[in-house]
C-alpha positions in Angstrom: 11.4 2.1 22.3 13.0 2.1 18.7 11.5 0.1 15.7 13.5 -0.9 13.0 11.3 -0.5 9.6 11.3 -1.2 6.4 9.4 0.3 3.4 9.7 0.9 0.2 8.9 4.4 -0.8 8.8 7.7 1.4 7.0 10.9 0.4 7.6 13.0 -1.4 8.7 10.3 -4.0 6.0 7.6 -4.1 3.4 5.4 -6.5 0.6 4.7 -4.2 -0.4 4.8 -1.5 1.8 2.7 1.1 4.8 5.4 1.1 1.8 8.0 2.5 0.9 5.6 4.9 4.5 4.7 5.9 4.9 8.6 6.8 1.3 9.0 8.9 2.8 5.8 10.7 6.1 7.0 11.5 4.8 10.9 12.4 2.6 8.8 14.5 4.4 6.7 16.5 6.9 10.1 16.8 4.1 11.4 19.0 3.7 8.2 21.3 7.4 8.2 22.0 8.3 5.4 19.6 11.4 6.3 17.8 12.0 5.4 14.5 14.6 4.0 11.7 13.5 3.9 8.6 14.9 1.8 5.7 14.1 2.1 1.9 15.8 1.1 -1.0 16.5 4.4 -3.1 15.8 7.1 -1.0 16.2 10.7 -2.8 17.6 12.4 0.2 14.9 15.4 0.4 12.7 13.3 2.8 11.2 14.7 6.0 13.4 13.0 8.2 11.7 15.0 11.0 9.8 12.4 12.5 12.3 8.9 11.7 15.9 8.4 10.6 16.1 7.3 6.8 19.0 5.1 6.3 18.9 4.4 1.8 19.9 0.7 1.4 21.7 2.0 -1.8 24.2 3.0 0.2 24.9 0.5 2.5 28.1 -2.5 1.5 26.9 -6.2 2.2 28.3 -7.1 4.7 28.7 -11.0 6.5 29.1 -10.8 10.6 29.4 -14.1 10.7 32.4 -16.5 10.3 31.6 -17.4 7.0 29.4 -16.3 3.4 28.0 -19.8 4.2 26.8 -19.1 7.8 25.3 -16.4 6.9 22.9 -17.4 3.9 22.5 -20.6 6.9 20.8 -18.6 9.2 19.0 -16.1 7.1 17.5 -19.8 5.4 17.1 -17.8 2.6 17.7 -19.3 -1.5 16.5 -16.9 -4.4 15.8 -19.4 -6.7 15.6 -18.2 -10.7 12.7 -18.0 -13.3 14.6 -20.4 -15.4 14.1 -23.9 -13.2 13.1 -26.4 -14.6 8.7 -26.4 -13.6 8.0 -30.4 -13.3 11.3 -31.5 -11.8 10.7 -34.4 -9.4 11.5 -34.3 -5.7 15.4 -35.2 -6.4 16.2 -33.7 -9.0 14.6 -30.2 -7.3 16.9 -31.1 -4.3 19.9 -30.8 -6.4 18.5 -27.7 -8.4 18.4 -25.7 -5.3 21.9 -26.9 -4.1 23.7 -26.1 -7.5 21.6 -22.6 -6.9 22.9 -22.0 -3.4 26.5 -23.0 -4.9 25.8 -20.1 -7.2 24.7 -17.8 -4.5 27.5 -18.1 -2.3 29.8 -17.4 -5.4 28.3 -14.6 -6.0 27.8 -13.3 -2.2 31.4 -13.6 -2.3 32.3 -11.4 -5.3 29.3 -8.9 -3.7 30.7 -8.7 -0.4 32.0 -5.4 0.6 29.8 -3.9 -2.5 27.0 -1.9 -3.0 24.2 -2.5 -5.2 22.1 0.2 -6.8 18.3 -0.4 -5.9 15.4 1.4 -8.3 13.1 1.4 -5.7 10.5 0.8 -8.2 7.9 -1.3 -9.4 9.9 -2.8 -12.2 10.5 -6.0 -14.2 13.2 -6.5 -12.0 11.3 -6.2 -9.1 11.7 -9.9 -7.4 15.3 -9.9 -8.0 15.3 -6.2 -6.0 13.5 -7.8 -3.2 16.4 -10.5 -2.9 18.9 -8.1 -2.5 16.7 -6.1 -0.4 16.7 -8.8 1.9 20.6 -9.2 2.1 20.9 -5.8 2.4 18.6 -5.4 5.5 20.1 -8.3 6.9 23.3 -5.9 7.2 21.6 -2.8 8.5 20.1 -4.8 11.3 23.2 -6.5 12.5 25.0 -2.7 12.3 22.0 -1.4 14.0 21.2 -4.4 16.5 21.7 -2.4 19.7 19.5 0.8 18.5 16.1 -1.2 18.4 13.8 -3.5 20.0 11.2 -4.6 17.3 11.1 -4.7 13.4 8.3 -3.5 11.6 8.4 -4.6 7.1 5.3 -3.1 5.2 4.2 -4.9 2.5 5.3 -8.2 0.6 8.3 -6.2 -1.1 10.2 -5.8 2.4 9.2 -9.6 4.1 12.7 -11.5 3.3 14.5 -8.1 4.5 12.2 -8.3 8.1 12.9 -12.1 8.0 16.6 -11.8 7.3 16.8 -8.8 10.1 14.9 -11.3 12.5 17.1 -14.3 11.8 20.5 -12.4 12.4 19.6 -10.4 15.6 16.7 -12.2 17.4 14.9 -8.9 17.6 11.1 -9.8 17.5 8.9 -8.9 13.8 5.7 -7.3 12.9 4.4 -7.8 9.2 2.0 -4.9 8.1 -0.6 -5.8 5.4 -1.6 -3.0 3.2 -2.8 -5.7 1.0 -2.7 -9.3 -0.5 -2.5 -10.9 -4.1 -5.8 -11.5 -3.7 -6.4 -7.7 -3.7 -4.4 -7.1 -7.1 -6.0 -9.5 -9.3 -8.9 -12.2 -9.3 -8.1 -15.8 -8.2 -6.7 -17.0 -11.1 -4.3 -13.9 -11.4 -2.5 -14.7 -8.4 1.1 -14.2 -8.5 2.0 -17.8 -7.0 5.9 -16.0 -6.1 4.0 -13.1 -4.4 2.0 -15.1 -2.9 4.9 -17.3 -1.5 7.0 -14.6 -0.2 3.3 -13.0 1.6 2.5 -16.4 3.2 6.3 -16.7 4.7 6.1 -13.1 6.0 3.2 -14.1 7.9 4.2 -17.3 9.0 7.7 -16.0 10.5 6.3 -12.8 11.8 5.1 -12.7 15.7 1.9 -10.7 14.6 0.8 -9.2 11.7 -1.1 -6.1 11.1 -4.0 -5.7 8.6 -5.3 -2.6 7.7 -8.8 -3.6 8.0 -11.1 -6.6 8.5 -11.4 -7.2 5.1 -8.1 -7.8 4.7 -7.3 -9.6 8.2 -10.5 -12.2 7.3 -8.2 -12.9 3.9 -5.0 -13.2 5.5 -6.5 -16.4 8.2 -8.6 -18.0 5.5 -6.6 -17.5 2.1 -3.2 -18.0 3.9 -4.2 -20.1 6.7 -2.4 -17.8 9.6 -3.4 -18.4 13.2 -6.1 -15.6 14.3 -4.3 -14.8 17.3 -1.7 -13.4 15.9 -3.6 -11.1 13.4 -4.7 -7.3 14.4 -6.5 -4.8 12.7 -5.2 -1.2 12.5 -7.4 1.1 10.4 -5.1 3.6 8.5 -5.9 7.4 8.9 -4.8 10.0 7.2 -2.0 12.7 8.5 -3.3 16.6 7.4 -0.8 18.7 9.3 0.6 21.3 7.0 -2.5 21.0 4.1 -4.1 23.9 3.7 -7.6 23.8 1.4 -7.3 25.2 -1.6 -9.1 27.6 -3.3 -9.5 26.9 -7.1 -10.9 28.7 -10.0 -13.0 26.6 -12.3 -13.5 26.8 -15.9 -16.8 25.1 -16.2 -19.6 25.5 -14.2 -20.8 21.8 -14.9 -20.5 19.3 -11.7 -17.7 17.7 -11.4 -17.7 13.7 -10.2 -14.1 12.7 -9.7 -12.5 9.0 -9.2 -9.0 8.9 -8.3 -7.1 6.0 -8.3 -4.9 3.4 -10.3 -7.0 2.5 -13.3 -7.0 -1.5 -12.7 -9.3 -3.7 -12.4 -8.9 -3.5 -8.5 -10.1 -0.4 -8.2 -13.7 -0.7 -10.6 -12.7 1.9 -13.1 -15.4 0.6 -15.6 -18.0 0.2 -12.9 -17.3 4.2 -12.7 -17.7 4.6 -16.7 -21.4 2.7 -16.6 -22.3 4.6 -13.7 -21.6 8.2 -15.4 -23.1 6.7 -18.7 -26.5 6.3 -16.4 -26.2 9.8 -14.3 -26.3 11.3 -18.2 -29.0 10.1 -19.3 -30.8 11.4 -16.6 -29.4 15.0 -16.1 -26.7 17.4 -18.0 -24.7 20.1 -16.4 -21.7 17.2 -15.0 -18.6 16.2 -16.1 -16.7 12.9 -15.0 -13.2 12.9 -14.4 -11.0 9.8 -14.1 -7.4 10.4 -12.2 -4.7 8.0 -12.3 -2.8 5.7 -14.5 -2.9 1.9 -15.4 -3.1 -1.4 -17.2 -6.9 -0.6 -17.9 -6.3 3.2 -19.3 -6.6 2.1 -23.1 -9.8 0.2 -22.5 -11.3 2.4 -20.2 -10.7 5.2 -22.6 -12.3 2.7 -25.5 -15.3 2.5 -22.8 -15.7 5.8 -22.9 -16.1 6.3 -26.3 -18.2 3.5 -27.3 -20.2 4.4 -24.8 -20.8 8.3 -26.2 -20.0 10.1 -23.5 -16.4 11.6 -24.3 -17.4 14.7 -24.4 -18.3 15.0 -20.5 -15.4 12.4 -19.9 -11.8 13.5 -19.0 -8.5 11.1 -17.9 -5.7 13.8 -16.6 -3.2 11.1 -16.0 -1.1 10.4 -12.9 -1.8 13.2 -10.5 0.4 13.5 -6.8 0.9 16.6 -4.1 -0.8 19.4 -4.6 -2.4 18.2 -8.1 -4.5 15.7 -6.0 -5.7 18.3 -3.5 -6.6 20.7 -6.5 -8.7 17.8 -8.1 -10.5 17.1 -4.8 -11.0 21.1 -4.5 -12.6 20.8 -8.4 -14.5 18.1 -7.2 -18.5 17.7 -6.3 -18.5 13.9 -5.4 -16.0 11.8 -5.0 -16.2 8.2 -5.8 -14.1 4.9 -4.9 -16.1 2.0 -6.3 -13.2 -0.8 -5.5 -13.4 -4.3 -6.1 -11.5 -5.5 -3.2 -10.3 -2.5 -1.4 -7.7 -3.2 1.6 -8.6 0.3 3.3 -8.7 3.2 0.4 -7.1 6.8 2.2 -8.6 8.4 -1.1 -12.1 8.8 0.2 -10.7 10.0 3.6 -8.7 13.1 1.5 -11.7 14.1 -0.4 -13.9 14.4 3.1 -11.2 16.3 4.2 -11.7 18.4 1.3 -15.6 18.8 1.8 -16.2 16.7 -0.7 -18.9 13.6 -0.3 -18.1 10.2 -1.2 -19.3 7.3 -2.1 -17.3 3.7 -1.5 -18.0 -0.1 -2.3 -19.0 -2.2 0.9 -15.5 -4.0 -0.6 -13.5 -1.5 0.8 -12.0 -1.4 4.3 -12.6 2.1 4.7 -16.6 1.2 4.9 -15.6 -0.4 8.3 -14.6 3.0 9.7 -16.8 5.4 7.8 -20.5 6.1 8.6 -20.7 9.5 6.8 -19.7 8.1 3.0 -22.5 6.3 1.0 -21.8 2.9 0.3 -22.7 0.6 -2.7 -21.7 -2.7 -4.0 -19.3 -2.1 -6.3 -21.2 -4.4 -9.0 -24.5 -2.3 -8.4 -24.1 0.4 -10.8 -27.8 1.6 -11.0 -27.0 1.7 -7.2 -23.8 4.1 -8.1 -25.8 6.3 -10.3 -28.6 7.1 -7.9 -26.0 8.3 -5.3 -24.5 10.5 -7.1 -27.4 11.6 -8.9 -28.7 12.1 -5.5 -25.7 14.0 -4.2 -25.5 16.5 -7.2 -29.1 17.5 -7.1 -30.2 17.5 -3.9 -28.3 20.1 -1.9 -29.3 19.2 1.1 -28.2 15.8 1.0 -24.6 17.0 -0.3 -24.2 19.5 2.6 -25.5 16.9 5.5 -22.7 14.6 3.7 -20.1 17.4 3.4 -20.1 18.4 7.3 -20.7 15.1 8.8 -17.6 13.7 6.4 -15.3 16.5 7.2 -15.9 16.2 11.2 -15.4 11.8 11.1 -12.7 12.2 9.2 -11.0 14.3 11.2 -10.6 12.2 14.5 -9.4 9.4 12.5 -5.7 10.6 12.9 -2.3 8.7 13.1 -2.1 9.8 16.4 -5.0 7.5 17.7 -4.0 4.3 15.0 -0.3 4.2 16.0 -1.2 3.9 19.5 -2.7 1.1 19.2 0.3 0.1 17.4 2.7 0.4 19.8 0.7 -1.9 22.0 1.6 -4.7 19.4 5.2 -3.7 19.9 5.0 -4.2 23.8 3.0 -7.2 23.2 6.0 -8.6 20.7 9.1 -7.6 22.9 7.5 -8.9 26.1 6.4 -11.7 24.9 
């Protein structure tokens, strides 16, 4: 069995999370006999192609295999329609917007054809427009690779249209993998109402999805309406072949409580800040480190001051590789206090460290972890006693510590990709 995949960022280049998980998945499904091609936009070319085939869509020509530009955008029924429409048009008059756009499209598919185009692979301003092309793109990798796999697999709402377009033009059945929703990135009212869109199609055309947790599969049938049947959970793990712990020199001797994470308000950086403010007030020897980057960095650092503590309060940035193993080797607690938290492979890496955690009940790591203490990510006098309580009583913090490290370690990619490739079999049989 081959899967056709597509992601959007592969180690050792990444931004979050998902390209980490894309690797444990592939590596995974390696060792259940699943073979694996794996397409990203902007691939570097100093990936571990060990475990899957890369194939960078920055190389690939667009390319039509059918009769005509206009067949083609036919059957992928796809339109990218622009920013600048016209937001209160009635019924008619949208009609004839979206024609005169698919005019336009086909004009331009035409000039395109034959050519490639130069993805970022980021997370940039351009980003929607990117996942257009994405899609065209994977549309032509799946009709050159139609006879090489039996399922596609598209992570995330950034690689949808491309699984959609792949499924159109060869038949070949889809999985949708949900590492998380709008409803995860903002509140309610933040909702991205084009992300959401392009999420809620994904779904919809998919022949099952995949959540990472039941958190997230609970908001995927209730917030987008898809049929329960077709929705599986999948806990991530986390892949540690090749780290080795690290031995690191400190230069304090203070305790050291670490969150690492983008600094949004996703994650419940300021929760974090209130928390430390209440652990020093009632004891000193600790310092409080905050790891990441993000829209809420300025305030969070305002935060920090007004609240006094900046002297036991440090921000080191964006950390990745081996800088995030040497913070979780600095590190006496660990902390993840999330606001809506899809699954969170943080906490998992600091175990593996032999550090003890603490995670919000709104995470969907708290389905799988027994060993992590776990708060409401609103209840910061909550917070504060758990990690009061893990820094002074040692016994507490060593019970935590062995009982972390050993769950931890039989949740591997081995074990989640199994289950995996029983949704392929499921798909392609069906």
């Amino acid at each position: 069995m081959t899967v056709l995949m597509f992601g959007w960022e592969f180690p050792p280049h990444i931004a979050g999370g998902l390209g980490t998980a894309c690797e444990g998945i592939v590596k995974g499904l390696a060792h259940n006999g699943v073979k694996s091609i794996f397409v990203m936009p902007s691939a570097s070319g100093d990936e571990d192609q060990t475990s899957t085939t890369i194939i960078n869509a920055s190389d690939v020509a667009v390319e039509s295999f059918e009769n005509s530009v206009d067949e083609f955008l036919d059957k992928v029924k796809f339109v990218h329609i622009g920013s600048n429409l016209i937001p209160y048009a009635d019924p008619e008059e949208f009609s004839n917007i979206v024609d005169e756009e698919r005019e336009r499209q086909v004009k331009d598919f035409r000039i395109s054809y034959g050519q490639k185009y130069k993805f970022s692979g980021k997370y940039g301003s351009n980003l929607l427009e990117e996942v257009a092309r994405y899609a065209m793109v994977g549309g032509t990798i799946a009709m050159q690779h139609k006879d090489e796999f039996d399922v596609i697999h598209a992570h995330d709402w950034l690689t949808y249209l491309a699984g959609i377009a792949a499924k159109e033009l060869t038949g070949k059945p889809l999985v949708v993998h949900v590492h998380a929703t709008s409803f995860d990135r903002g509140t309610d009212d933040m909702v991205d109402s084009r992300v959401f869109a392009i999420e809620k199609r994904g779904m919809e055309e998919a022949d099952r999805v995949v959540t990472v947790s039941d958190l997230t599969r609970n908001i995927v049938i209730n917030r987008y309406g898809i049929d329960p049947s077709k929705v599986i959970t999948v806990h991530n793990a986390v892949d540690f072949s090749g780290r080795e712990n690290l031995s690191v020199e400190r230069g304090v001797r203070d305790k050291v409580v670490t969150f690492l994470g983008r600094i949004t308000f996703q994650k419940g950086p300021e929760y974090f800040i209130e928390a430390a403010a209440k652990v020093l007030k009632r004891t000193e020897g600790v310092r409080f480190v905050m790891a990441g980057s993000g829209d809420m960095m300025n305030r969070c650092i305002r935060m920090v001051a007004r609240l006094g503590i900046s002297d036991r309060f440090h921000f080191t940035g964006f950390l990745r590789g081996a800088d995030v193993q040497k913070m979780f080797a600095l590190s006496d607690v660990y902390i993840m206090p999330s606001v809506s938290e899809p699954f969170g492979i943080s906490p998992l890496e600091a175990m593996r460290t032999g550090v003890p955690s603490i995670i919000s009940h709104q995470s969907g790591a708290s389905e799988v972890l027994k060993y992590a203490l776990k708060v409401d990510f609103w209840d910061v006098d909550a917070m504060a006693d758990d990690i009061y309580a893990l820094l002074t009583y040692p016994a507490l913090s060593k019970f935590a510590e062995k009982e972390g490290f050993d769950e931890v370690n039989a949740l591997k990619w081995n074990n989640a990709t199994a289950k995996l490739k029983k949704v392929y079999e499921s798909v392609i049989n069906q």
